[in-house]
C-alpha positions as CSV (number, residue, x, y, z in Angstrom):
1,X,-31.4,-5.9,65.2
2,X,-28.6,-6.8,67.5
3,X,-28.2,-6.9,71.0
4,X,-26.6,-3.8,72.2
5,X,-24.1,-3.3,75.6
6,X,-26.3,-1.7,78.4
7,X,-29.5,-3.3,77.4
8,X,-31.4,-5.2,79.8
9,X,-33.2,-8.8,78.1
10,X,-35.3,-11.8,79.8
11,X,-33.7,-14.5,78.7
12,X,-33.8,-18.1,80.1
13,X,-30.9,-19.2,81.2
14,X,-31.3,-23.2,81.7
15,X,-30.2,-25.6,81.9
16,X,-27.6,-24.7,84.8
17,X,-25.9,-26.5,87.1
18,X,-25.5,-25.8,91.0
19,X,-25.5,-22.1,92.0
20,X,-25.5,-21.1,88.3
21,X,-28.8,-18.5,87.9
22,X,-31.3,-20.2,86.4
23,X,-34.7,-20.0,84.6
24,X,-36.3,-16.8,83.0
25,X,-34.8,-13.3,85.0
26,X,-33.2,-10.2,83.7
27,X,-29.6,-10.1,81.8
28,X,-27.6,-6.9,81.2
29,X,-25.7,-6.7,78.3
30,X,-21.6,-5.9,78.9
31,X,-20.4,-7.1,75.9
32,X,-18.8,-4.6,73.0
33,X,-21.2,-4.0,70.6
34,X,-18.5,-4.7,67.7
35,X,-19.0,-8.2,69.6
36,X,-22.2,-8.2,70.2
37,X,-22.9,-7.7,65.8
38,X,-21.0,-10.9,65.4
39,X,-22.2,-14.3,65.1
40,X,-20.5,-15.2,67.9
41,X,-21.8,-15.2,71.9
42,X,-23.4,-12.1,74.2
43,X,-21.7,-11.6,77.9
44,X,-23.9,-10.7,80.1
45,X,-24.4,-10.3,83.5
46,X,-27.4,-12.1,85.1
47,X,-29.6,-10.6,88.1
48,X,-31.9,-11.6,90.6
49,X,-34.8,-10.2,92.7
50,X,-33.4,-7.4,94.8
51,X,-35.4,-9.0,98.3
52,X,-33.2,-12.1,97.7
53,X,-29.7,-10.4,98.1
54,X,-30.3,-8.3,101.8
55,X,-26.6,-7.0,101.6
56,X,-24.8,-5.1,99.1
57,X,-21.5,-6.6,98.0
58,X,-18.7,-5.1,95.6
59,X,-19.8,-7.8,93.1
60,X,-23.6,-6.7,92.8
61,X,-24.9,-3.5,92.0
62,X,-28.6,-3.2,93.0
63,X,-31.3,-1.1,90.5
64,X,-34.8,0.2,91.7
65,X,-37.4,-0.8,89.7
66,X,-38.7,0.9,87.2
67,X,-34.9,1.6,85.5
68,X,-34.5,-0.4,82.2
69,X,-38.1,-0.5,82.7
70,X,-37.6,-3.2,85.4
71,X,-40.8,-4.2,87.4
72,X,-38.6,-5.2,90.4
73,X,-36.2,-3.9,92.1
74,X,-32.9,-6.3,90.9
75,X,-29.4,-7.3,91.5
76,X,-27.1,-7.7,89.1
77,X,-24.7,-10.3,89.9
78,X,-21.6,-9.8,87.9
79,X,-19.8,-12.7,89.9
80,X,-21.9,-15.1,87.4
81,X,-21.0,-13.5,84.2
82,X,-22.0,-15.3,81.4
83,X,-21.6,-15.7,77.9
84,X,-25.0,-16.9,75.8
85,X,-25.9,-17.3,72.3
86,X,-27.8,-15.1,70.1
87,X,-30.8,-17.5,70.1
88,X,-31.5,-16.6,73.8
89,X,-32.2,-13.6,73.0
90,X,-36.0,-12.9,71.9
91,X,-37.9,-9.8,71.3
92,X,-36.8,-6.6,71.5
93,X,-35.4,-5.1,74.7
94,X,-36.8,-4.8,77.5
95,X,-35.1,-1.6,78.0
96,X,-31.4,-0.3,78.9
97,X,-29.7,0.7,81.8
98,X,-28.5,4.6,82.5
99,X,-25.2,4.8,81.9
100,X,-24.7,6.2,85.9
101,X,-26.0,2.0,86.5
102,X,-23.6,0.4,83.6
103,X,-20.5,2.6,84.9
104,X,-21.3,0.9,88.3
105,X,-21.3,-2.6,86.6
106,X,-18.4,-1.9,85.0
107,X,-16.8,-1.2,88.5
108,X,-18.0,-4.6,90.0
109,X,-16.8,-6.7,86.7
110,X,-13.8,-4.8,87.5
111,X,-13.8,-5.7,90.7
112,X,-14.9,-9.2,90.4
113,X,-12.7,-10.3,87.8
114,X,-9.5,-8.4,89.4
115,X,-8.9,-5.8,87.1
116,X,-8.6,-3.2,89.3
């Protein structure tokens, strides 16, 4: 089954280079779907653990744990968006983001990427 936008994976994202996330954390989905069905790549944004980020920035948005069945509370950084390939991508889901949380990544891509 594919990927689908909103849904939150593990994935590991090495190798990266200097203040690229790295290793096994949480990605959220932001691609289309239409995309995402494609043998193409996913975009996603990565996130970190929420005690690592004190402040709250226009380019994060923070999510108690517990959402997307999340065991921490996380940042989602959409500053490092990322495109990565299907094969990253194992197991199911770990679960998917209320659309209240996506529309607020949405914003911060927005933001980040000057769109708005």
């Amino acid at each position: 089954m594919p990927v689908q936008r909103g849904e939150v994976y593990f994935v590991d994202l090495n190798p990266a280079i200097g203040r690229e996330q790295r290793g096994r954390r949480p990605v959220v989905v932001v691609s289309r779907d239409g995309l995402n069905r494609l043998p193409l790549v996913v975009v996603v944004v990565p996130g970190t653990g929420g005690s690592n980020i004190r402040t709250d920035y226009p380019q994060n948005v923070r999510v108690a744990a517990g959402e997307a069945n999340l065991p921490d509370e996380t940042v989602f950084m959409t500053f490092q968006v990322r495109a990565l390939d299907h094969s990253r991508f194992v197991g199911p889901a770990h679960g998917a983001l209320s659309q209240f949380f996506l529309n607020q990544i949405e914003d911060a891509l927005a933001w980040s990427l000057a769109l708005k």
